[in-house]
VEXVO-6691 format. One record per residue (C-alpha): x, y, z. Coordinates in steps of 0.1 Angstrom, whole numbers, plus 5000, padded with zeros to 4 digits. Example, Ala and Ser with C-alpha at 12.3 -4.5 7.8 and 13.67 -1.06 7.14 Angstrom:
<pts>
512349555078513749895071
</pts>
This chain:
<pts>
494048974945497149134958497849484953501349644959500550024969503450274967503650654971505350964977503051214996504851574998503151725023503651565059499351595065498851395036501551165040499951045076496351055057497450825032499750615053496650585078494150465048496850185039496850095073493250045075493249755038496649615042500449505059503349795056506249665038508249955036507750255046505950385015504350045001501649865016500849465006496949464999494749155000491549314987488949154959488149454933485649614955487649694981490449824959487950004945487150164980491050194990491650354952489250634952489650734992493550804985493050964954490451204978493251294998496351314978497451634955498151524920500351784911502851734942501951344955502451024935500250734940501050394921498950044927500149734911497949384909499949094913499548744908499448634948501048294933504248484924504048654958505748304970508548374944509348754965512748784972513649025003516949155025517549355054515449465081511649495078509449815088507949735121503849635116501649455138500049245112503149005099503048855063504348455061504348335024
</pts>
């Protein structure tokens, strides 16, 4: 399944934390959203480590499943974030 992470981490510690533990189950998009390709376990595992680290009354954390067939239907412009995994649909 793909998951579309997004956040907004207040605190510069967190923010790294949290950018880190995206690194580690997926591609960076933009600078705040990761592309995941996880089954529900791992999710599961991604899910529960950033809620550990992020502060619910300053961060906001937001996951969306997506159909990965509509991930072929993605429409992008501009420049893309700099990663060293590359996504091709």
């Amino acid at each position: 399944m793909l998951y579309l992470i997004a956040y907004d981490i207040a605190d510069p510690k967190r923010l790294a934390q949290v950018a880190k533990t995206c690194e580690d189950f997926g591609v960076r998009v933009q600078y705040s959203v990761f592309e995941c390709h996880l089954d529900p376990d791992d999710f599961d595992t991604l899910w529960l480590t950033l809620l550990d680290i992020i502060n619910e009354k300053e961060d906001r954390l937001v996951a969306y499943k997506l159909d990965t067939r509509l991930a072929k239907e993605t429409l992008t412009a501009g420049i893309m974030v700099c990663s060293e995994k590359v996504v091709c649909y």
